[in-house]
N, C-alpha and C positions, 0 to 999 in steps of 0.2 A: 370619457373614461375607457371604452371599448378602442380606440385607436392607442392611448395608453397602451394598456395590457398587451396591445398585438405589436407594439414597438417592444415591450419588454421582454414577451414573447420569443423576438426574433432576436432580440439580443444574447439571451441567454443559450437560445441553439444555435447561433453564429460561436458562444463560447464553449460550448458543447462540441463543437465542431473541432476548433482550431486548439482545444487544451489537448487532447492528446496528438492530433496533426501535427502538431510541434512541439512535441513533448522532448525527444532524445536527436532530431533533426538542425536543432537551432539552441542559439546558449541561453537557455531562461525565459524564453518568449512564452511560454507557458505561462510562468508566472505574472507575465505582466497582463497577459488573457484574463486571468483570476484574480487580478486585481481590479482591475476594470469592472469586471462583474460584480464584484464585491460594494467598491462606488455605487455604480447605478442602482445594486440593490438596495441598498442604502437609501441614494435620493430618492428610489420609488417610497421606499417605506414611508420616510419624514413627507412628501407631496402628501400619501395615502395612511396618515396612521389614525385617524380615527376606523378605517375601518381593516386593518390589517393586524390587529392585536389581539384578535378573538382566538384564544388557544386552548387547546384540549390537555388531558393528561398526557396522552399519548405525543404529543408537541411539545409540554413540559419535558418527555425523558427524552426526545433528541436534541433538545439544547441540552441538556443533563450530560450527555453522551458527547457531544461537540467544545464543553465547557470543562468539561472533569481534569483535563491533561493537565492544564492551566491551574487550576483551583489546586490540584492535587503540589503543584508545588510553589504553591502561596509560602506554606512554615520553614523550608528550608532557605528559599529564598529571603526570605525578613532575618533568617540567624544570616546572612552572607550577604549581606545587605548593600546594592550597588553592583551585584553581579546578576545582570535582566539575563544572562544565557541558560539559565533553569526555563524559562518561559520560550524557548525558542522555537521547542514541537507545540506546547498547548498554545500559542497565539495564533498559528494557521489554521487550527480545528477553530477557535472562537471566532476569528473573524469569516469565516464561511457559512456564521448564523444569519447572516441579513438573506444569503443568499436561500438559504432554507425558509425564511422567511415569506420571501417572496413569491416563490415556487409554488407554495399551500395556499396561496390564493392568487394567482395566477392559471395554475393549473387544471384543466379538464383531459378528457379520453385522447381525445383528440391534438392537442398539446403532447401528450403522454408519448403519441407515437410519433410529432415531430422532433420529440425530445432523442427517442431510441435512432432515429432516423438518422439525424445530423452526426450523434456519435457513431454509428455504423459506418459513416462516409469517413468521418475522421479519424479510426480506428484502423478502417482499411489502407487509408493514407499518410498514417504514424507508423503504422510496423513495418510497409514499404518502405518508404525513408529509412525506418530506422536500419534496416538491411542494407538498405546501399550506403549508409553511413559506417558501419561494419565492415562490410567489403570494404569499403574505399579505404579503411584504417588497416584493415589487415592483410589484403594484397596489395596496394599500392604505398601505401606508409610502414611497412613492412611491421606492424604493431603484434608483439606477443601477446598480448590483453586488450581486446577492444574497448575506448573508453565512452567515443563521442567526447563532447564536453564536459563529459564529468568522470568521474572516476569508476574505474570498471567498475567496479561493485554494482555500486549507485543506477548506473549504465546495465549491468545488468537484471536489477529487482526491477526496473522497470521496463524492461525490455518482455520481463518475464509477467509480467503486469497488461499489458498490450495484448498478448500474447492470448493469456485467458479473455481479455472481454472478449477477444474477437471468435475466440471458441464456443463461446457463453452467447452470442450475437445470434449466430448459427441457429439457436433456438427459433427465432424469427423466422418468416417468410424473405428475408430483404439480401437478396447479394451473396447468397451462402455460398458460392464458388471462390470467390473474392475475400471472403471471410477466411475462408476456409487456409487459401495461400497466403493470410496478412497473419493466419497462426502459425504454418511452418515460417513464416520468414521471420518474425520476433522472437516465435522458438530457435531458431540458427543463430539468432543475433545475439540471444542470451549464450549461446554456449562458447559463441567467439569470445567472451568475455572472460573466461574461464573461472567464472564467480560461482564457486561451489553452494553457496545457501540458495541462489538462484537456479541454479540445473537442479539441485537436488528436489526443488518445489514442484517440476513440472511432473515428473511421476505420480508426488504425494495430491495435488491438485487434481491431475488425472482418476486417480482412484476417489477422490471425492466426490469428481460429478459422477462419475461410475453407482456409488452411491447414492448420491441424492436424485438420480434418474433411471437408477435402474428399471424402472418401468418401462421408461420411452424407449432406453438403448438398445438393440438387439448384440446380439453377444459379434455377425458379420460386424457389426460399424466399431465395436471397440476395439475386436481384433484386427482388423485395416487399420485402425488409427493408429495402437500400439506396435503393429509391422510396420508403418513407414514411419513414425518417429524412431524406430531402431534404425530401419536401413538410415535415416538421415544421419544419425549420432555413430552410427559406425564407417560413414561413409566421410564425416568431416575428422573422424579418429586416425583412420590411413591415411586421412590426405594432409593432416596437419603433424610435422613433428613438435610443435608447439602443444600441441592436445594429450600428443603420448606423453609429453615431460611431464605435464602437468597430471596424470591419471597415474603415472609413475611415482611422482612424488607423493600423492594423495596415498596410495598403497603403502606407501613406506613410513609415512609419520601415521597411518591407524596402524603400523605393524607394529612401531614404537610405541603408541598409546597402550595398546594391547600388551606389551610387555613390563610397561611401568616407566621408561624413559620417555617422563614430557617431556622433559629437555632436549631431546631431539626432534622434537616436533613442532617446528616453531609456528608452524600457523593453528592448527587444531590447538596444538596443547598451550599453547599460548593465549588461549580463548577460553579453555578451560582453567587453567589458574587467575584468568582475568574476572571469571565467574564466581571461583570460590573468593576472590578478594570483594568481589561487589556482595557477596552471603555473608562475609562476615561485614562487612558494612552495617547488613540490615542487622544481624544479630547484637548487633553493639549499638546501634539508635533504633530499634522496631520501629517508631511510632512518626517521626519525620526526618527518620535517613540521617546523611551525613552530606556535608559539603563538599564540593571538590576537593579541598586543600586538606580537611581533615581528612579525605578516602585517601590522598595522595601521601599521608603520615602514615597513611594505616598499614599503608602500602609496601612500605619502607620498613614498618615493624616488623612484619611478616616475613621482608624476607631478611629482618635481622633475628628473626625467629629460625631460619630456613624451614621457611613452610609453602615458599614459593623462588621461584627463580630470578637472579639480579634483572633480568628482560624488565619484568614485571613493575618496576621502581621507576622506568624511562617511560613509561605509557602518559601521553598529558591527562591529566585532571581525571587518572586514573579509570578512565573508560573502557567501558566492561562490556564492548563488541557483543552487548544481547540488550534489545529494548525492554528486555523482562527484566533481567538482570541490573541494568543500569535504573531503571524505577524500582525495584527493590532498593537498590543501592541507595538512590536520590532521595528518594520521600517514601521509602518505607511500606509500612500499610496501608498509605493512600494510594501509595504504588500500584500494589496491589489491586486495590478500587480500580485508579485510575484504568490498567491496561485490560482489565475484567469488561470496563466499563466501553472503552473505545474501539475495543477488537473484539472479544466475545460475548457479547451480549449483543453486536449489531448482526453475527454472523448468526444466532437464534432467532433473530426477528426477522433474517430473511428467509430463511428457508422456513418458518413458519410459517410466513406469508405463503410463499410458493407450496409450502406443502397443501392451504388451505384455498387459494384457487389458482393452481397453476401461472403464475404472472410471472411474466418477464425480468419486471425488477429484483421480485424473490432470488431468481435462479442466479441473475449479471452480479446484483447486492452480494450476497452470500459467498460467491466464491471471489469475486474482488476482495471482500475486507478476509477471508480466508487466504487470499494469499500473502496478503501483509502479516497476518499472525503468522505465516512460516516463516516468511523476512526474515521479520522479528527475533529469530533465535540466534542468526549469528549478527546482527549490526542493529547499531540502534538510529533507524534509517528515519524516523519519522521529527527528528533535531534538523535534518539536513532542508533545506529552502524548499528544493524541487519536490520531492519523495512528501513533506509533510503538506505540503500546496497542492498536490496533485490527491493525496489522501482523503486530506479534508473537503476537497471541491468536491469529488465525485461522492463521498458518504453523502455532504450535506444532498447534494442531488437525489441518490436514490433513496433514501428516507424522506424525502418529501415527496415524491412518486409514491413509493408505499403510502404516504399517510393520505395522499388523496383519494389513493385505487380501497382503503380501507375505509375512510368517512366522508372524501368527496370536499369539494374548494368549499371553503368559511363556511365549514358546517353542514353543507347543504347534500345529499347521497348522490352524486351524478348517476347519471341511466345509464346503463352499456354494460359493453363486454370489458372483461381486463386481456390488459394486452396478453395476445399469446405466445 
């Protein structure tokens, strides 16, 4: 059994390793890392499940939390019946439960820190790539929007995603020089993308940990930090006329927001009437939302109401560019549940933890699923393959790191220190 566990072991921090390592570098190879993992946790469990089913409450509400997205849009899918693309973000969260699984009795201290390790190596070797995948797109392919293989957006929340662990890592004793350059270079990589829900996160992110560590921080390391992410953001703002258009245009449709003409503002204000169309959604089915087809009639009424703009009637399956919005929209008040359930309520349990003994995963946990709730406001980025595979892998991970560093492998309280 003990050669077991050190093969599963090394399995899992080889995929620890290579999910973010080729996360924005390669097209999808991520996913098929998470799949894999996902398998073998699996075969472990079925070889090992007499003894791998011993669960706690606390084990109870992270499947609760990995299962809800899915569950939550069980009733709309039965009204729409043969349409499985309601289940497309809650299947990556469920199926990342074997791997949770396995983790809470696999896992000790020791484990813990080769878990933090491998992703440290691969963190520093995702957001490099992802930099010279960026450059490569946008000096040599001469790209206005860096996309990589996916689309900038996409390209950028997880850029921006990268970004933080590797800030978050820092915490650690391991590499923090190297850390330190794999966060400006994801930070550069997110801004070539000119994906505004993603630049706008790194400020709001920034003053989070500012918060949640104001203890540690001295006011020298914040204010270094905050001066060379300006000189960088002002240094790629002169050097791109690409970056002025775009911070040009950004000033001109909130000049027009600000006046009352959304209709001149087609990307903000067009997210904002895509908003109020997914409100009244919820306000006309509370309890399990509306179907695609019916949001897409509603859509149509509205703006034969003129209560929104003809744009508004050409969106597919009337998609409401906010993951809040679009679960309001979809399923309602389980919506509700649901995003309460998947984004904040993990983002309380980690920084609890961290509040209550300093640990590594508290701090990484927290502000990872912290920066998908900002995501979250303008795209509903966790429907999309990469962005929901990459979401669910690392929750199920750091919640089962918590739940060891808090009761210890199948039951039993391990002796040591928690990671610091």
């Amino acid at each position: 059994m003990n050669k077991t566990l050190e093969f599963n072991i090394k399995q899992i921090s080889l995929c620890v390793f290579l999910v973010p390592a080729l996360l924005l570098c390669t097209p999808n190879f991520s996913v098929a890392v998470i799949i894999f993992c996902v398998l073998s946790s699996l075969y472990c469990l079925i070889k090992n499940r007499q003894g791998y089913l011993k669960l706690n409450s606390f084990d109870w509400l992270c499947l609760f939390i990995l299962s809800t997205y899915l569950i939550s849009n069980i009733p709309v899918a039965i009204v729409d019946w043969g349409n499985f693309r309601y289940f497309k973000g809650g299947a990556r969260l469920l199926l990342c439960i074997p791997i949770y699984l396995m983790l809470i009795n696999i896992l000790n201290m020791d484990r813990i820190n080769c878990i933090f390790k491998h992703l440290t190596f691969g963190v520093i070797f995702g957001s490099i790539a992802t930099l010279g995948v960026a450059l490569y797109q946008y000096i040599i392919l001469n790209e206005v929007r860096v996309g990589g293989f996916l689309y900038s957006i996409n390209f950028g929340y997880l850029s921006c995603s990268l970004a933080f662990l590797a800030l978050c890592l820092m915490k650690s004793e391991q590499s923090k020089s190297w850390l330190f350059f794999s966060f400006i270079s994801a930070s550069i990589a997110t801004i070539l993308t000119l994906t505004r829900g993603a630049i706008f996160a790194i400020p709001l992110l920034l003053m989070l940990i500012c918060v949640v560590r104001y203890k540690q921080l001295s006011m020298k390391k914040v204010v270094s930090l905050l001066s060379l992410l300006a000189i960088v953001g002002l240094g790629l703002y002169y050097s791109s006329t690409d970056i002025q258009r775009r911070v040009a245009e950004n000033a001109k449709e909130f000049a027009h927001l600000e006046s009352g003409q959304i209709a001149k503002a087609p990307s903000a204000g067009g997210r904002i009437e895509l908003w109020k169309t997914a409100y009244q959604a919820f306000v006309r089915s509370p309890i399990i939302g509306m179907t695609f087809s019916q949001r897409v009639n509603l859509n149509q009424e509205l703006y034969r109401e003129h209560e929104t703009t003809h744009w508004v009637t050409t969106v597919e399956r009337a998609h409401a560019h906010s993951q809040y919005f679009e679960m309001l929209a979809s399923t309602g008040i389980l919506g509700v549940i649901s995003f309460v359930t998947i984004l904040f309520l993990p983002i309380f349990m980690f920084f609890h933890h961290y509040k209550k003994t300093n640990s590594l995963v508290g701090y990484v946990g927290g502000i990872f699923v912290a920066g998908f709730a900002i995501f979250g406001l303008t795209e509903v980025l966790l429907t999309a393959n990469l962005i929901g595979a990459f979401y669910g892998f690392f929750l199920a991970i750091f919640l089962a790191i918590m739940r060891v560093e808090k009761y210890g492998q199948n039951e039993e309280k391990i002796e040591g220190t928690l990671v610091q």
